[in-house]
MARDRENTOR-988806 format. One record per residue (C-alpha): residue number from 1; x, y, z. Coordinates in steps of 0.2 Angstrom, whole numbers, plus 2048, in hexadecimal, padded with zeros to 3 digits. Each point is the difference from the previous one (the first is absolute). Example, Ala and Ser with C-alpha at 12.3 -4.5 7.8 and 13.67 -1.06 7.14 Angstrom:
<rs>
nr->1, x->83E, y->7EA, z->827
nr->2, x->806, y->811, z->7FD
</rs>
This chain:
<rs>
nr->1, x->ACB, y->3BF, z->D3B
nr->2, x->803, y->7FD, z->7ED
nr->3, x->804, y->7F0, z->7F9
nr->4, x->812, y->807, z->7FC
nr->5, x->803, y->800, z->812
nr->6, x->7F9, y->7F1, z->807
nr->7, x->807, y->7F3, z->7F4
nr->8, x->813, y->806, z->803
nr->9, x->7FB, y->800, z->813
nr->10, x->7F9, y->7F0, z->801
nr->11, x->80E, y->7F8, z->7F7
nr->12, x->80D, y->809, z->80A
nr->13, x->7F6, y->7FB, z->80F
nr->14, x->801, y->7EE, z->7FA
nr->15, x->812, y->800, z->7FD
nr->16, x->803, y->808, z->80F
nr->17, x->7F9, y->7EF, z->809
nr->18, x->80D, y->7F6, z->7F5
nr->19, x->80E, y->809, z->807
nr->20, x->7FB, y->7FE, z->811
nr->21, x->7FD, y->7EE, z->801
nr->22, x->80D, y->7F4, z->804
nr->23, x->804, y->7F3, z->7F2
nr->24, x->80C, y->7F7, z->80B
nr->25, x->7F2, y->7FF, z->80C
nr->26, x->7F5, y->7FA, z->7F5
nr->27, x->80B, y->7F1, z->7F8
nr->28, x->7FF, y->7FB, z->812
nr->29, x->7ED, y->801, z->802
nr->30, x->7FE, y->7F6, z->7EF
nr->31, x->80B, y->7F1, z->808
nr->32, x->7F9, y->801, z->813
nr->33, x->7F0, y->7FD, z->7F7
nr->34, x->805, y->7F3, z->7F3
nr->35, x->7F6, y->80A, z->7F0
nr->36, x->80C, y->7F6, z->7F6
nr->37, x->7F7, y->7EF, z->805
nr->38, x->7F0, y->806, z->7F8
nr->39, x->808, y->806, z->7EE
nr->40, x->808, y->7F2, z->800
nr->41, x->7F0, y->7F7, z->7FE
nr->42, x->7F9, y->80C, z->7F4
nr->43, x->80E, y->801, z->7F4
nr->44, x->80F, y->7F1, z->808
nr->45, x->813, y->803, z->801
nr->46, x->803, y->80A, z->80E
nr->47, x->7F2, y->80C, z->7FD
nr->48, x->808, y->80F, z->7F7
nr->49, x->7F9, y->7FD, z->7F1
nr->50, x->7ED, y->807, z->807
nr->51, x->80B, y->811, z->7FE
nr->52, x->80A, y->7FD, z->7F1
nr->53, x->7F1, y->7FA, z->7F6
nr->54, x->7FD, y->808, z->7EE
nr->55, x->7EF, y->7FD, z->807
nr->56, x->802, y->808, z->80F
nr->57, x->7F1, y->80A, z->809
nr->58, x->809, y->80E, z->807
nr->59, x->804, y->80D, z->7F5
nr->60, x->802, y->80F, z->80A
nr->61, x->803, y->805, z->811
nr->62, x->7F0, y->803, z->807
nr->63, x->7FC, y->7EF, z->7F9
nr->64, x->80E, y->7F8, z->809
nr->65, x->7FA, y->80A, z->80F
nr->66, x->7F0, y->7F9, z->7FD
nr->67, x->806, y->7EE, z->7FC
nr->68, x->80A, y->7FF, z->813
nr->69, x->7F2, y->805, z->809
nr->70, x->7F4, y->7F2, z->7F7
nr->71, x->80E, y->7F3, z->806
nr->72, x->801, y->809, z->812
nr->73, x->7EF, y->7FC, z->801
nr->74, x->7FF, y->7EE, z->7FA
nr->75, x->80D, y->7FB, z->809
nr->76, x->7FA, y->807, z->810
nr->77, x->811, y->807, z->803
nr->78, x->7FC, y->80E, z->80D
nr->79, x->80A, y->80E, z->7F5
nr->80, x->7FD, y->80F, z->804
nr->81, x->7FE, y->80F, z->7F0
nr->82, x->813, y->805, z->803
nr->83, x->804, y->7EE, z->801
nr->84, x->7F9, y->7FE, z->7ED
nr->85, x->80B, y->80E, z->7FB
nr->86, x->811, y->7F8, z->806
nr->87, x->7F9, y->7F0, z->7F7
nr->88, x->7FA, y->80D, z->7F0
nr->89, x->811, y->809, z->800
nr->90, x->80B, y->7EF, z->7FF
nr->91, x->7F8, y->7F7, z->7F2
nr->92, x->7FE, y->811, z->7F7
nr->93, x->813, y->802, z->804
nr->94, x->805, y->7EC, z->7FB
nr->95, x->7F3, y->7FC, z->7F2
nr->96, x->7F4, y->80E, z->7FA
nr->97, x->80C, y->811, z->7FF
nr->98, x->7F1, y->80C, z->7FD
</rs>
């Protein structure tokens, strides 16, 4: 395939991903799992800031994709691929907006 068709499929595929995950799920996840205990430590108040940052590491959603599965992993949290994309699809839905 050319270029000119794989780039608008992958991003289409990508997207597609985002729709399907649950960010209501996700929010839940997040708070089950206590993630705001560890931003908290990084960056105080109640955490948000590690999102809100001008100096934020995450600049697109693959990144953030990225990003979720480093803290899965850390954190041991036993989240399955669709698991991170419920947790991928509520920050981008209540912080990033990519």
């Amino acid at each position: 395939m050319k270029m000119k068709t794989l780039l608008p499929l992958a991003v289409g595929l990508l997207a597609g991903a985002a729709w399907a995950s649950d960010p209501a799920l996700g929010e839940k996840m997040v708070t089950e799992k206590n993630c705001s205990a560890c931003h908290q430590r990084l960056v105080g108040g109640d955490g948000s800031k590690i999102y809100l940052r001008d100096s934020r590491r995450v600049k697109t959603l693959p990144q953030l994709g990225a990003q979720v599965s480093f803290c899965s992993s850390q954190l041991k949290t036993g989240w399955f691929p669709e698991d991170e994309e419920h947790v991928v699809a509520w920050l981008n839905h209540r912080y990033y907006k990519f």
